[in-house]
C-alpha positions in Angstrom: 0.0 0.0 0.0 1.1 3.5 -0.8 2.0 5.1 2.1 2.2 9.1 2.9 3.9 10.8 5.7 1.4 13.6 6.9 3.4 16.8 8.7 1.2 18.7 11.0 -2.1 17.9 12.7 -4.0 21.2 12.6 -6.6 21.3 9.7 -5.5 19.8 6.2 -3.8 17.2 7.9 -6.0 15.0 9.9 -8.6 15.4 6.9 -5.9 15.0 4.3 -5.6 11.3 6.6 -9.0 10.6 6.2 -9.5 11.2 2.4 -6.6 9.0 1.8 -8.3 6.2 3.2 -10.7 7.1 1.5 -8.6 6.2 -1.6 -6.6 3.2 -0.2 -3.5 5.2 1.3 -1.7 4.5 4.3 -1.2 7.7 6.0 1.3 8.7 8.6 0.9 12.0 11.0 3.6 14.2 12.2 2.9 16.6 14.9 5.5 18.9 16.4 3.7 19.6 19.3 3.8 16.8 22.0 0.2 17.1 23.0 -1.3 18.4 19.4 -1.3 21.7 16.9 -1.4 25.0 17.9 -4.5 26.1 19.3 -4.0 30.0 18.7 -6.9 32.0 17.9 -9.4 31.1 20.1 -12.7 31.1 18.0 -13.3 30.7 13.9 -16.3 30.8 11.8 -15.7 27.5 9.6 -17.6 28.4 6.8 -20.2 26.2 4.4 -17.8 25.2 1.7 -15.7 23.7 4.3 -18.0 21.5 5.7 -19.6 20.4 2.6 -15.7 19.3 1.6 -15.8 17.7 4.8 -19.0 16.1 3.8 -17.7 14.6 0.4 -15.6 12.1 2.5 -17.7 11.8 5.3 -16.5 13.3 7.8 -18.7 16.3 8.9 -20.9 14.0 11.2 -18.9 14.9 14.4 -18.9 18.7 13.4 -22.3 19.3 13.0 -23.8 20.0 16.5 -20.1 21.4 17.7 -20.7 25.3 17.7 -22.8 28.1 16.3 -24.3 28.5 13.0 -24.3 32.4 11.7 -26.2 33.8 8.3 -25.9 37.4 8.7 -23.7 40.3 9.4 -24.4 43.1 9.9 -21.9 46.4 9.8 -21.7 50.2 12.5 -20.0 52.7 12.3 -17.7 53.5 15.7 -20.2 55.7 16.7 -23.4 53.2 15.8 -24.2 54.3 12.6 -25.6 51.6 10.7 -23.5 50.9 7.9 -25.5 47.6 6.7 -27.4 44.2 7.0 -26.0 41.3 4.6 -26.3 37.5 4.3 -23.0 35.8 4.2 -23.8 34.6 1.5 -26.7 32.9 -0.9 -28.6 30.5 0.3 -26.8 26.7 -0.6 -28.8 24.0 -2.0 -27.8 21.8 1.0 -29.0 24.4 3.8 -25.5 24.4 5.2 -24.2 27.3 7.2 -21.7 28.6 8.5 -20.8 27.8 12.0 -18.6 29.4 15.0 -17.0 26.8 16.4 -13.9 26.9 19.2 -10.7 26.5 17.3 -9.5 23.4 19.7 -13.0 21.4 19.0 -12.2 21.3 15.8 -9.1 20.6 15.8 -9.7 17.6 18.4 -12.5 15.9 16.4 -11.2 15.9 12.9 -7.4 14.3 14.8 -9.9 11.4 16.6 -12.1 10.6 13.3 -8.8 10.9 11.4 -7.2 8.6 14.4 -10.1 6.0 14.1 -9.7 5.6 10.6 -7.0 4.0 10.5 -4.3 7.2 10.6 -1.1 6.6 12.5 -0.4 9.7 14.6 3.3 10.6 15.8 3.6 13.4 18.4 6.8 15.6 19.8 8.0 14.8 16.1 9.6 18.7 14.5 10.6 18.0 10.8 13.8 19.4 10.0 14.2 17.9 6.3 13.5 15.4 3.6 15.8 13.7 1.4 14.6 11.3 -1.9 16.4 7.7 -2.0 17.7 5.9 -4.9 14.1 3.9 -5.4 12.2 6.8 -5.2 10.7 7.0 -1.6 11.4 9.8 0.4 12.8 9.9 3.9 12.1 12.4 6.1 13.8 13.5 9.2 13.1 14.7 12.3 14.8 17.0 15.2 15.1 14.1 17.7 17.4 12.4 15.3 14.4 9.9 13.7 13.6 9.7 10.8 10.4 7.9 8.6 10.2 6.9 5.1 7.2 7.2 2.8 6.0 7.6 -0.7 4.7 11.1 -0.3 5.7 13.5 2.1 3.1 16.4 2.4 3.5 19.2 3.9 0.5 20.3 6.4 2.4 22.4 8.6 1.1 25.5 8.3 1.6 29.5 7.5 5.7 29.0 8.3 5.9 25.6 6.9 9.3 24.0 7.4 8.1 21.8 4.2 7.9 24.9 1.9 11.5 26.2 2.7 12.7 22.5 2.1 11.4 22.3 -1.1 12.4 26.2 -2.3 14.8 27.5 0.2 14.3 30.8 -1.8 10.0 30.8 -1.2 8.5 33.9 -0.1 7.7 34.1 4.0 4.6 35.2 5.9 3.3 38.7 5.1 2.5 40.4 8.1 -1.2 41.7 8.5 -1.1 45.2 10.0 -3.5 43.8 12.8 -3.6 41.9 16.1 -6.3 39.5 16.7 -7.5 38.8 20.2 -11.1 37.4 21.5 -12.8 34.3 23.3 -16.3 33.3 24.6 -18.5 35.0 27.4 -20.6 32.5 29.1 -23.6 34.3 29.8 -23.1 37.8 28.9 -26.2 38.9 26.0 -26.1 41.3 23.2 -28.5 42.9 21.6 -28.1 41.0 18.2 -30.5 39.2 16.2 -29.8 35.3 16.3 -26.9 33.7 14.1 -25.6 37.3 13.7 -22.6 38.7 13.8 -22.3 42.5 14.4 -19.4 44.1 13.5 -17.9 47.4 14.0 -15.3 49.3 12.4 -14.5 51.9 15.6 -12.6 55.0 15.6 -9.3 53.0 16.2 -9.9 49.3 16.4 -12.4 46.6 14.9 -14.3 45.1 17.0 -17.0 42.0 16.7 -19.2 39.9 18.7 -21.9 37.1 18.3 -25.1 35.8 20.5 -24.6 32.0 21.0 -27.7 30.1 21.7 -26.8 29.3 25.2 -26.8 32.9 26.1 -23.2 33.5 25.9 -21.4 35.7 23.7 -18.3 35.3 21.3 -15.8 38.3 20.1 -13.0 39.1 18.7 -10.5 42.5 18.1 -8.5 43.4 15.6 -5.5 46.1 17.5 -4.2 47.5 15.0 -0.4 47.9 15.0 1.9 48.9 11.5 4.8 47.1 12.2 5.2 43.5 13.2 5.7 43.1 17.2 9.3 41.5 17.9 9.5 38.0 18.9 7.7 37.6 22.2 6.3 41.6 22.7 2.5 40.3 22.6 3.2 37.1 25.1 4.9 39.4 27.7 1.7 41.5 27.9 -0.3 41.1 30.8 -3.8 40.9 31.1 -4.1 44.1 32.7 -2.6 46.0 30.0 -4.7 43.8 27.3 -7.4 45.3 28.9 -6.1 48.8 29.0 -5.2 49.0 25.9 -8.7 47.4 24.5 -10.5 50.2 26.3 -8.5 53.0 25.3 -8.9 52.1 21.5 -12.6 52.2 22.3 -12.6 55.1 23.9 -16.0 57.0 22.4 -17.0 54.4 20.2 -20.6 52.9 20.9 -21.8 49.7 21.8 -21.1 46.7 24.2 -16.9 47.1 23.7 -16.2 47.9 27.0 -18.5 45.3 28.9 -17.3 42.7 26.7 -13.7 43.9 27.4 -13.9 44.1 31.4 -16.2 40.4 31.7 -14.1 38.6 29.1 -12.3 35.8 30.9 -8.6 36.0 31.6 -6.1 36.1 31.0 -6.3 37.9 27.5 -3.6 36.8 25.4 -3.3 38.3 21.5 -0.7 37.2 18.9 -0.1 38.8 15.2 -2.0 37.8 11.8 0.5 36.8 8.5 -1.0 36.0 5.1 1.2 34.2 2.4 1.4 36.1 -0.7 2.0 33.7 -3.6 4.0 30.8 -3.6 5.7 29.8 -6.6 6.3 26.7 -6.1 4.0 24.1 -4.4 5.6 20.9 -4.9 8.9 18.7 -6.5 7.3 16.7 -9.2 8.2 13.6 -7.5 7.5 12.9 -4.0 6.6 16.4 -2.2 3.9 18.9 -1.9 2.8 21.8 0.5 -1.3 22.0 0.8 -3.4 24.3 3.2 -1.4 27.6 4.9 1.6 26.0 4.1 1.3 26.9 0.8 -1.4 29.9 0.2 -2.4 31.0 3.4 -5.2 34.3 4.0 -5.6 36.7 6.5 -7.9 35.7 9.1 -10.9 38.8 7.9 -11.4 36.2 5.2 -12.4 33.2 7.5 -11.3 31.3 4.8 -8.3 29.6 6.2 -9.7 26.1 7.8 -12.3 26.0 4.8 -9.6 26.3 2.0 -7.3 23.2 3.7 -10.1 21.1 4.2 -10.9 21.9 -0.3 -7.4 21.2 -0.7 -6.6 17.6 1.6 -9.8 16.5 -0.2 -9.0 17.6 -3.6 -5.6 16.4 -3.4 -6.8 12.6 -2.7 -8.8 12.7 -5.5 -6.4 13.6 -7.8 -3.9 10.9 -6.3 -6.4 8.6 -7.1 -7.1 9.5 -10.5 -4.1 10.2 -11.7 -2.2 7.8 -13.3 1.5 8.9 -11.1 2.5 11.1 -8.5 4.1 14.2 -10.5 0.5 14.3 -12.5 -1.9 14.3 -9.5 0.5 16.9 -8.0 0.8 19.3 -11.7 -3.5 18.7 -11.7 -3.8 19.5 -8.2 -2.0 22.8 -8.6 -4.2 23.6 -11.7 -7.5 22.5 -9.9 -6.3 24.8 -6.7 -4.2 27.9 -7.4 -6.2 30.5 -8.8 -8.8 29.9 -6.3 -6.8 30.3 -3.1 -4.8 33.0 -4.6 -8.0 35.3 -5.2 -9.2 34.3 -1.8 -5.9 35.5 -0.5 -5.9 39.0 -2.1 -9.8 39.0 -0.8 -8.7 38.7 2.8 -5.9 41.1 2.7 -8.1 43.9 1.3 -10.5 42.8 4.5 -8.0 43.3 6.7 -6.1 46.4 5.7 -9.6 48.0 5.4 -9.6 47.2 9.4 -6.8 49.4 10.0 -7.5 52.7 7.7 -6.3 55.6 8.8 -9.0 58.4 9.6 -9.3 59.8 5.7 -9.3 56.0 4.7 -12.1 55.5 7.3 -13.9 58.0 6.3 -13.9 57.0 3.0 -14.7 53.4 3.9 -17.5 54.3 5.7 -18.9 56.3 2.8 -18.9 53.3 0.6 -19.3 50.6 2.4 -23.6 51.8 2.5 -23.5 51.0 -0.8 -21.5 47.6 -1.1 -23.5 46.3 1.2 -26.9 47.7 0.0 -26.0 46.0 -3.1 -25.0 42.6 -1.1 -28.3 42.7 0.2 -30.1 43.5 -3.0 -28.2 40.3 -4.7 -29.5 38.1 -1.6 -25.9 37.3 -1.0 -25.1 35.7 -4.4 -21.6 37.8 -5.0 -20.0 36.1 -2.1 -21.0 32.3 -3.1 -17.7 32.0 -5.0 -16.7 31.5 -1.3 -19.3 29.6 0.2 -21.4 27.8 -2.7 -18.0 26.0 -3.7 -19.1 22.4 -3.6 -17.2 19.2 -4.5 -17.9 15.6 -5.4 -16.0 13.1 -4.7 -17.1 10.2 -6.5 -16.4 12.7 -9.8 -13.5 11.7 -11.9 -10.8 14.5 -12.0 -9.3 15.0 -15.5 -5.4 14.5 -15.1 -3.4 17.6 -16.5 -0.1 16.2 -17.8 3.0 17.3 -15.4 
């Protein structure tokens, strides 16, 4: 049996596992952490095109009842001025939404379905390198000194992928986004929102958001904003108290809930810095390695894309390594099936999130237009952002190889 060493266990990873069972390949998983991936970033809306990938290999069963589904946002001003009411997008033929959903849930469901189906997982395990032998396998090894061999090595390791700089030493790093991100979950703390919306504001000097759960609790996010990238360990050294501090002083005169929110949220309040991945060049060896999810195209987190695309790509990849009459070919079709996709949604989410942290005639503009964006989102019933959403795949479809 073909057998594929898997490096990461966030997202693409355990589902990248569980589609190639799907297809008769043995699949291996490489986790740096001891205990399991990074859990930063508390909260993400895991929107309806990545749970209807998940669906095409059946695995969306355990994700269904595990947060918050959302339709709506709607848009105010820092002072409360209305700026609009959208859907997040058209209506899909399956009903499927999108759903809030704690970061470490999902991660922790899709590693046990991927673990019960047959995935071999390997914690504690950093990978340092990869090197092809003579009969084609390749070998990877790891910072403890191991080392595994496989027939595929994939790289699932995220937005500073040790994979990508293997296979281009010369690939383009993470971009910095110009804002922080920091938020959590308010057990029961209400807002005056309409369910399965999310209200957003862009304030005077810092986006803020928040969302009614169900159960009468409340989740939100902030996006600081801050022009250069923090050094190494800056956000980490700040306490909760001066979290806080700083939270209220960039809501200072803006309207609505920010300050309650800021002064009930649990501690302690920890924030960390946002990167996208302009593009990458080169995705792959022809041979033996690939890069798939952040590792190799990931977007800012305004685009909430970021779990949805990995899950497209683990499946997509599967299919086209069943399909495909070699390895080099699946890769070369993959790349075609994928890249212009991701790469739009990528220049998508950095427009989001630079729009987060105009300055005050950029704001000014922004909040002049955005009325009539979003009046015309509305009018369309949301069908301008299903090129997001309404993506849908089959997996029992035959993918047409594209020669390497």
């Amino acid at each position: 049996m073909t057998e594929a060493l898997i490096i990461g266990a966030g997202v693409a990873g355990p589902v990248l596992a569980i589609a190639l069972q799907r297809v008769g390949i043995d699949a291996h998983v490489y986790e740096r952490s001891p205990s399991g991936a990074d859990l930063r970033g508390a909260w993400l809306n895991f929107q309806a095109n990545g749970m209807d990938a998940l669906r095409a290999v059946d695995a969306a069963g355990p994700l269904q009842d595990l947060g918050y589904p959302n339709d709506t946002i709607s848009f105010i001003t820092g002072h409360g001025k209305k700026l609009g009411r959208i859907p997040m997008a058209a209506p899909r033929r399956d009903g499927q939404l999108s759903v809030m959903m704690r970061r470490a849930d999902l991660y922790r469901e899709l590693n046990t379905l991927a673990a019960a189906r047959g995935a071999r997982y390997h914690y504690g395990k950093e990978f340092v390198s990869a090197t092809t032998a003579s009969d084609g396998r390749v070998q990877a090894q790891f910072a403890d000194g191991s080392t595994a061999t496989g027939d595929l090595l994939i790289g699932c390791d995220g937005i500073h992928s040790t994979v990508r700089r293997v296979l281009d030493p010369a690939a383009r790093a993470s971009r910095y986004v110009p804002v922080l991100n920091v938020g959590g979950y308010l057990p029961d703390f209400t807002v005056d929102v309409p369910p399965r919306e999310f209200r957003m504001q862009f304030g005077t000097r810092c986006f803020f958001a928040w969302f009614p759960t169900p159960d009468g609790g409340t989740v939100w996010f902030a996006n600081p904003p801050m022009a250069h990238e923090p050094e190494r360990g800056a956000l980490s050294d700040m306490t909760d108290a001066e979290w806080r501090k700083w939270l209220h002083q960039l809501m200072s005169g803006d309207a609505g809930p920010a300050h309650d929110i800021i002064d009930a949220a649990p501690g302690p309040m920890v924030g960390w810095a946002t990167y996208d991945l302009p593009v990458v060049k080169r995705w792959h060896n022809h041979r033996n390695q690939i890069i798939i999810g952040d590792a190799a195209h990931a977007t800012a987190p305004s685009a909430g894309q970021g779990a949805s695309m990995s899950v497209e790509d683990a499946v997509i990849l599967a299919q086209c390594l069943r399909d495909c009459p070699d390895t080099p070919t699946a890769f070369t079709t993959f790349e075609s099936l994928r890249r212009r996709r991701v790469e739009k949604i990528v220049r998508h989410g950095h427009r989001s999130a630079n729009s987060k942290a105009a300055g005050p005639v950029g704001r000014l503009l922004r909040d002049l237009i955005l009325p009539l964006v979003f009046r015309q989102a509305a009018k369309n019933g949301g069908r301008s952002m299903m090129w997001l959403q309404g993506h849908h795949i089959d997996f029992d479809k035959a993918i047409q190889p594209v020669s390497a």
